[in-house]
C-alpha positions as CSV (number, residue, x, y, z in Angstrom):
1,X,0.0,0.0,0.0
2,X,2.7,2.1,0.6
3,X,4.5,1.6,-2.2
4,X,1.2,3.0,-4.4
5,X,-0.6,5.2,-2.2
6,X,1.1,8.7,-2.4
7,X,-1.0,10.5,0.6
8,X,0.9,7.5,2.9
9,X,3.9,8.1,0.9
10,X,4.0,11.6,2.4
11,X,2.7,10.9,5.9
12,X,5.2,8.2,6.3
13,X,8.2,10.4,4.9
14,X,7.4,12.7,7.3
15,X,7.1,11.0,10.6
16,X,10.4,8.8,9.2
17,X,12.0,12.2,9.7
18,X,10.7,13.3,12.7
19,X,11.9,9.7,14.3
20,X,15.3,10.3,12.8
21,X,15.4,14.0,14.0
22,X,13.9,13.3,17.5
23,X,15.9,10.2,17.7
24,X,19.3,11.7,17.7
25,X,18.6,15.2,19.6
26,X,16.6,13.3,22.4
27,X,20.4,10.8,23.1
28,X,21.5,13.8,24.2
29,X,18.2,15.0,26.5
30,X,18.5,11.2,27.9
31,X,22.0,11.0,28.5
32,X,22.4,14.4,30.3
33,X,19.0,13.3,32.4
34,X,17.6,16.4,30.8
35,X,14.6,14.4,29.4
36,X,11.3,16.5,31.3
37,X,12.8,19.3,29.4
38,X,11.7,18.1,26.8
39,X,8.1,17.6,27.8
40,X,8.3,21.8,29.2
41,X,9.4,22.6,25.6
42,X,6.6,21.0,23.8
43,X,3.8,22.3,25.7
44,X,5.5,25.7,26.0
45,X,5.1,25.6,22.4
46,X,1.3,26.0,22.5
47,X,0.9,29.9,23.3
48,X,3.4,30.8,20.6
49,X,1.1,28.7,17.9
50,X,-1.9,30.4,19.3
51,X,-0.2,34.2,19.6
52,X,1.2,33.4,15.9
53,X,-2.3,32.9,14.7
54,X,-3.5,36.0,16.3
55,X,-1.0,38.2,15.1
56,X,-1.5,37.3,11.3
57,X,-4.4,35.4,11.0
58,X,-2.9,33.1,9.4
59,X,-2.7,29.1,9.7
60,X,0.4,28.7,7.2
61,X,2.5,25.5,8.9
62,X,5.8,27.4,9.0
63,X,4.2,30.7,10.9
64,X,2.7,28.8,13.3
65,X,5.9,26.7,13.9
66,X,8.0,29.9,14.2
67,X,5.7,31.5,16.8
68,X,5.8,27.8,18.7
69,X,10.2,28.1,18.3
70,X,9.9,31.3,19.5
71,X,7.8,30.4,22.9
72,X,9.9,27.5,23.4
73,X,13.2,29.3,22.9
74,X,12.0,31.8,25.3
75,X,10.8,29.2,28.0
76,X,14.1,27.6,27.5
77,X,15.8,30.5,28.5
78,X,13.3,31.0,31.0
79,X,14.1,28.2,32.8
80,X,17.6,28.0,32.8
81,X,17.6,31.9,34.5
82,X,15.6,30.6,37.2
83,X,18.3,27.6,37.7
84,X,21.0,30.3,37.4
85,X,19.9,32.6,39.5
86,X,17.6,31.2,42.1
87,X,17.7,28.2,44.3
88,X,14.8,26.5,42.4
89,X,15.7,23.1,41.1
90,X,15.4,22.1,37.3
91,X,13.1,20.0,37.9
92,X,10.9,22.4,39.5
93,X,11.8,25.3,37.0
94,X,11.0,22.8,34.4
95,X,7.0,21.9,36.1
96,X,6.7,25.7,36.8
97,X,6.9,26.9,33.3
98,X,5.4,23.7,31.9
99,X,2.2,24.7,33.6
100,X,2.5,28.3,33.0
101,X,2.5,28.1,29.0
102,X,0.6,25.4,28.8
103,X,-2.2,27.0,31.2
104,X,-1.8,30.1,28.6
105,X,-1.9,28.3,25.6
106,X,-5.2,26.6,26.6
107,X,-6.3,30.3,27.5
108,X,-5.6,31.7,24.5
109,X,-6.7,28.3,22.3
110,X,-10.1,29.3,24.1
111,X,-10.4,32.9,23.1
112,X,-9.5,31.8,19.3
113,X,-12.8,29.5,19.4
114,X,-14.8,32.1,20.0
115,X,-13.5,34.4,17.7
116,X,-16.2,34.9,14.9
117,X,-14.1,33.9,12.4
118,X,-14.1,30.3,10.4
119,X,-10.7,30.6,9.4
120,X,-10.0,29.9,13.4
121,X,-10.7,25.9,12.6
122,X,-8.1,23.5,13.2
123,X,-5.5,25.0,15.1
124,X,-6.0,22.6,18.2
125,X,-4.3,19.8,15.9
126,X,-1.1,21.1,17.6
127,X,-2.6,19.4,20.4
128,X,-2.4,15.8,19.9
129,X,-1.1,16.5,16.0
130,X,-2.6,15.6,12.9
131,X,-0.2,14.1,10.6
132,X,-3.0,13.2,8.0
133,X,-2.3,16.9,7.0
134,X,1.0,16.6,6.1
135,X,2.1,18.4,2.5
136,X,5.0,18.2,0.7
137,X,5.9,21.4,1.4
138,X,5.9,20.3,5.3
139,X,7.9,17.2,4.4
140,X,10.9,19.7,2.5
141,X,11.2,22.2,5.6
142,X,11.4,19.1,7.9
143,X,14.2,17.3,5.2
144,X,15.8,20.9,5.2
145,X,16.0,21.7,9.0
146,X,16.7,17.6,9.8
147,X,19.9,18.0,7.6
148,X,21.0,20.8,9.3
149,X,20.2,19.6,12.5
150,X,22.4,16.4,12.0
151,X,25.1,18.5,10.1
152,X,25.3,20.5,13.4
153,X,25.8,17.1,15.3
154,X,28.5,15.9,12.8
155,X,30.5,19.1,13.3
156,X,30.0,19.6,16.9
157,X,30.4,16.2,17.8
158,X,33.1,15.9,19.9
159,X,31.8,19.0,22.0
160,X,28.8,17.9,22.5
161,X,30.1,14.4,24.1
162,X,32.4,15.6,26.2
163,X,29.8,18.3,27.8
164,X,27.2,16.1,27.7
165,X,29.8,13.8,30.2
166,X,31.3,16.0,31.8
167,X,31.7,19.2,32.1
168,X,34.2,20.3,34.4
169,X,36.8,18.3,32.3
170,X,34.8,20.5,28.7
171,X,36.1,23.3,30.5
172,X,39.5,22.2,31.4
173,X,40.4,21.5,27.9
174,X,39.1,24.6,27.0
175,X,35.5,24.6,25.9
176,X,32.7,26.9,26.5
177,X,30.4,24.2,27.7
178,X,27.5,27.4,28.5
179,X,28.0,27.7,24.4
180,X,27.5,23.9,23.7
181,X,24.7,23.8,26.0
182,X,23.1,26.5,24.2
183,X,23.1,25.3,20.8
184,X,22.3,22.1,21.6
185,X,19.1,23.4,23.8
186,X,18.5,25.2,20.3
187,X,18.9,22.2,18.5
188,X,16.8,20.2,21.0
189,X,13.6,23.1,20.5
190,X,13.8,23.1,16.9
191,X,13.9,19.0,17.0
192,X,10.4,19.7,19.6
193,X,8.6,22.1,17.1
194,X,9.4,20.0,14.1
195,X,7.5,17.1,15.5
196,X,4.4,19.5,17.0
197,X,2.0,18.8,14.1
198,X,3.2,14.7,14.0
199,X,2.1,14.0,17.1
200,X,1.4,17.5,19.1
201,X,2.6,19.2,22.4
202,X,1.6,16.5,24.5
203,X,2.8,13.4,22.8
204,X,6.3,14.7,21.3
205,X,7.8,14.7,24.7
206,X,7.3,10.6,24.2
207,X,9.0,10.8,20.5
208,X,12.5,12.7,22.1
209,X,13.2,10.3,24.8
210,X,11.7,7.1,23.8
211,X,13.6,6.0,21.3
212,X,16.9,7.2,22.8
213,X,16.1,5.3,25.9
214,X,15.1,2.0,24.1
215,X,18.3,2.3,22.4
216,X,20.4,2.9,25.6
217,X,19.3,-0.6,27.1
218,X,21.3,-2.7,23.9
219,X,24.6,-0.3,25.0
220,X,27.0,1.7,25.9
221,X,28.6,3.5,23.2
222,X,27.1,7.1,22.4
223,X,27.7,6.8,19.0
224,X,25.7,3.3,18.5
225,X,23.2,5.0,21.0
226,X,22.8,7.5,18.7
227,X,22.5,5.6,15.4
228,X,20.2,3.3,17.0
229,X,17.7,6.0,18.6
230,X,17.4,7.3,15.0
231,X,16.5,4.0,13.9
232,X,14.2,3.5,16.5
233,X,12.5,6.4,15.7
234,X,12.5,6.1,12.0
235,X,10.7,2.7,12.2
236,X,8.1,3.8,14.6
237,X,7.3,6.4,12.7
238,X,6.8,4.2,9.8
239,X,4.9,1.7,11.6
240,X,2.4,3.7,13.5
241,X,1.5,5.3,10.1
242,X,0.7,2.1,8.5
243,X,-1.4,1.0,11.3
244,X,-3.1,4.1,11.3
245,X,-3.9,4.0,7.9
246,X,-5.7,0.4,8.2
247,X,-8.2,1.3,10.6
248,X,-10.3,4.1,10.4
249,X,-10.2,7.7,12.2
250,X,-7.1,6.1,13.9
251,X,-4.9,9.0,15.0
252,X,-1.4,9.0,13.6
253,X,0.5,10.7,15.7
254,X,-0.8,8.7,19.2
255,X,-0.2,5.2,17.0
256,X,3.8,6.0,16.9
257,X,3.7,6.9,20.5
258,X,2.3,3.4,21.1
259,X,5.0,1.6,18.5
260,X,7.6,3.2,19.7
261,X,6.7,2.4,23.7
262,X,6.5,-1.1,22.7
263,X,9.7,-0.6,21.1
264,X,11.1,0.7,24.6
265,X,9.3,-2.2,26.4
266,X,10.8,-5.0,24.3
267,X,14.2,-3.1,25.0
268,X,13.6,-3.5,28.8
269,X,12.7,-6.9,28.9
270,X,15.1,-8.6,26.3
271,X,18.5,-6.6,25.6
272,X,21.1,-8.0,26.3
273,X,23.1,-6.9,30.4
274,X,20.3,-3.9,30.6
275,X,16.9,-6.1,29.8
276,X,14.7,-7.3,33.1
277,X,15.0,-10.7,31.8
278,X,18.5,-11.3,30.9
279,X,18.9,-9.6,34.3
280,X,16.4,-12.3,36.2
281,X,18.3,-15.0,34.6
282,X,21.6,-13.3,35.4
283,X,20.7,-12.9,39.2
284,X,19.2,-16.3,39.5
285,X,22.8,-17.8,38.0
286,X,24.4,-15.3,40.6
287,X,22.4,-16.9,43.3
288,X,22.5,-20.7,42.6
289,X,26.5,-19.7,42.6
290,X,26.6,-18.0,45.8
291,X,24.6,-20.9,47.2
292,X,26.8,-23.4,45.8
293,X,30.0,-21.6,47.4
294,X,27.9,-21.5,50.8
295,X,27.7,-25.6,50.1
296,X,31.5,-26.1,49.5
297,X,32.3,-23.8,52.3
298,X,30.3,-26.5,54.5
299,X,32.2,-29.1,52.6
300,X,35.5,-27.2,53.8
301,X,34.8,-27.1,57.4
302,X,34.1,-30.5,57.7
303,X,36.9,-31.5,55.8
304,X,39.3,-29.4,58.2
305,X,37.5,-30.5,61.6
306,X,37.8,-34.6,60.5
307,X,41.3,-36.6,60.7
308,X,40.8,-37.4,56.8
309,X,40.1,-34.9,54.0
310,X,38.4,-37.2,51.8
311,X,36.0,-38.4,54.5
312,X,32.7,-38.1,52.4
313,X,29.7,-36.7,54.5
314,X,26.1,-37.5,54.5
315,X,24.0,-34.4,53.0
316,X,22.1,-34.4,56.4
317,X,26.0,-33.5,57.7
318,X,26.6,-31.2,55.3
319,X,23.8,-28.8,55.4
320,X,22.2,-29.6,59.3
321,X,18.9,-27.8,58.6
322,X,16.3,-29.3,61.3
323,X,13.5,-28.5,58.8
324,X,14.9,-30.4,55.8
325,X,12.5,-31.3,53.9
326,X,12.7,-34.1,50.5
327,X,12.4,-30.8,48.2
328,X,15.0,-29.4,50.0
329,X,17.2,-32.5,50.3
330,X,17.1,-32.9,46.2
331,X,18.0,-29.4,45.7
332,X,20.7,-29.7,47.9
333,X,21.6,-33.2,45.9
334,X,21.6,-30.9,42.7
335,X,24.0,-28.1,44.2
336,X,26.1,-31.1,45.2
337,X,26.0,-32.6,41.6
338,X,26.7,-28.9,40.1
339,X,29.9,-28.8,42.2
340,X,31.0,-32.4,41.0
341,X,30.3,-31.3,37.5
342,X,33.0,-28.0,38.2
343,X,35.1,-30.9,39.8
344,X,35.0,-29.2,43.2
345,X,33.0,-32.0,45.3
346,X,32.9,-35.5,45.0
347,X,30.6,-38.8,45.8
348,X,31.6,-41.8,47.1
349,X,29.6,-45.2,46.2
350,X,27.3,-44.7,49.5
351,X,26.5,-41.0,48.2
352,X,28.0,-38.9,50.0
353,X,29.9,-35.9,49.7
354,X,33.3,-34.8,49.9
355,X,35.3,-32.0,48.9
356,X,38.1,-32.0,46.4
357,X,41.9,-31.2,46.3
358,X,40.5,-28.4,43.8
359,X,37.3,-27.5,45.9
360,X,39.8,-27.2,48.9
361,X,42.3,-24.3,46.7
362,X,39.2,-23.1,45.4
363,X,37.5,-22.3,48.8
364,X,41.4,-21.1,49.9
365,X,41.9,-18.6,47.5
366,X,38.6,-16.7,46.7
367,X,37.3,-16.9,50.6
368,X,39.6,-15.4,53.4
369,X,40.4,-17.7,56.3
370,X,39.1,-15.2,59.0
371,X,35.9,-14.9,57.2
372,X,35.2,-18.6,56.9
């Protein structure tokens, strides 16, 4: 369908772009745990649409988007004065304005509805966004300002690591990490007010970080973060387009937010060292280990308080637990057998247990004496 259908064509190319755009800016938001700003941004946005309109009457995309860059530039600034020069925290500078604009941009959303004027219709898509109305005029601004966006991350690379990690050490090698920080909030609001009429004030938040932090759980490496938030993104967009397109009055822009959560979710659970699961199943290996050591150490003592070391011990000996039970009793038969198999412990022809000549350097060397 997409291959024919030109309206999808366009929708898709678009919110591809926006992915790819919000992808890379929002590493940057996640890794400097700047990530509500991005939410304060957004919805900062809405006044400056709604002021825009009023001052021109006009419902052209690329006015309305300059009077949203405009608010969120200026609550950008807004809230980094009152980090600088109060004792407000960002996080409460960040709620503060967040609620402010937003409050106003409902306010002023209001009095345009009751305006007597038809051509007033339509601006609330900045809401929850409307990508159905993309044009291919929208999709060339977006191309234009994504390329210079990622130029701008190509060139400043390096800077933009190093602050983003640390910035005491930016500074010692001679950067102005106040002038990085700028241009990459800059960077970070024009990334925001692309994405307004994909998926609106209220959702975009969800399309900076999201992808970025589904690409942080598979690893470590900015660079692969970055490629791989892009990605993310990209495909999310793509897919949540698609889907809207099958079913009816299915809003685009609310169908990427729920690919790319799923996205993050998967991420969560299976990625490899950061994902839930692979963590369970790491822990659980972690404990059946600890519990084996706590087995040989048993093994040990009895070894040391007997006149032979191979004297093999009954498992009732080995671990004297007055509520043994038979389930109990097997596992502790299977720690036992795990321990033979690592050539640690040993069983005689009557089953039982003793420890090894390697169980006994193993026990020596990794557990101190005076702890034993």
């Amino acid at each position: 369908m997409i291959l024919t259908d030109y309206t999808l064509q366009i929708v898709s190319l678009g919110s591809a772009l926006l992915g790819i755009i919000s992808g890379i800016l929002g590493s940057f938001a996640v890794i400097r745990k700047e990530s509500l700003l991005g939410d304060a941004i957004s919805h900062s946005a809405l006044p400056g649409i709604a002021l825009a309109f009023l001052m021109t009457q006009s419902k052209k995309t690329e006015i309305l988007l300059l009077g949203a860059l405009i608010s969120g530039l200026l609550s950008t600034f807004i809230i980094l004065s009152i980090v600088k020069y109060s004792r407000i925290k960002f996080d409460s500078a960040l709620a503060l304005i967040l609620s402010v604009f937003f409050g106003g941009g409902i306010v002023l959303l209001t009095y345009i509805q009751k305006i007597p004027n038809a051509n007033q219709a339509g601006l609330e898509k900045f809401i929850f966004g409307q990508a159905s109305t993309f044009l291919k005029r929208d999709i060339e601004i977006m191309g234009i300002l994504g390329i210079v966006l990622i130029a701008l991350v190509l060139i400043f690379w390096k800077e933009f690591k190093i602050v983003s990690f640390d910035r005491d050490y930016a500074e010692s090698l001679g950067f102005s990490s106040q002038r990085v920080n700028g241009l990459l909030f800059i960077m970070i609001v024009t990334a925001i007010i692309i994405g307004l009429q994909t998926v609106g004030v209220i959702l975009m938040s969800a399309m900076l970080t999201a992808p970025a932090v589904a690409a942080r759980q598979w690893t470590n490496k900015l660079s692969v973060m970055v490629v791989l938030s892009a990605l993310f993104g990209a495909i999310s967009g793509v897919i949540g387009t698609i889907l809207s397109s099958l079913v009816s009055k299915l809003p685009t822009g609310p169908m990427i937010v729920i690919v790319i959560s799923i996205i993050v979710i998967f991420s969560l659970c299976f990625a490899p060292n950061r994902g839930l699961i692979w963590k369970y199943f790491r822990d659980r290996k972690k404990q059946r280990t600890i519990n084996e050591d706590q087995v040989l150490v048993n093994l040990y003592h009895l070894a040391m308080n007997h006149e032979d070391l191979n004297h093999s011990h009954n498992i009732s000996i080995i671990k004297p637990d007055k509520s043994m039970t038979a389930k109990s009793a097997k596992e502790l038969t299977k720690k036992l057998e795990s321990l033979g198999s690592r050539g640690l412990a040993k069983k005689d022809y009557f089953n039982k247990w003793a420890i090894t000549e390697k169980g006994l350097e193993y026990v020596e060397n990794y557990f101190k004496k005076e702890e034993l």
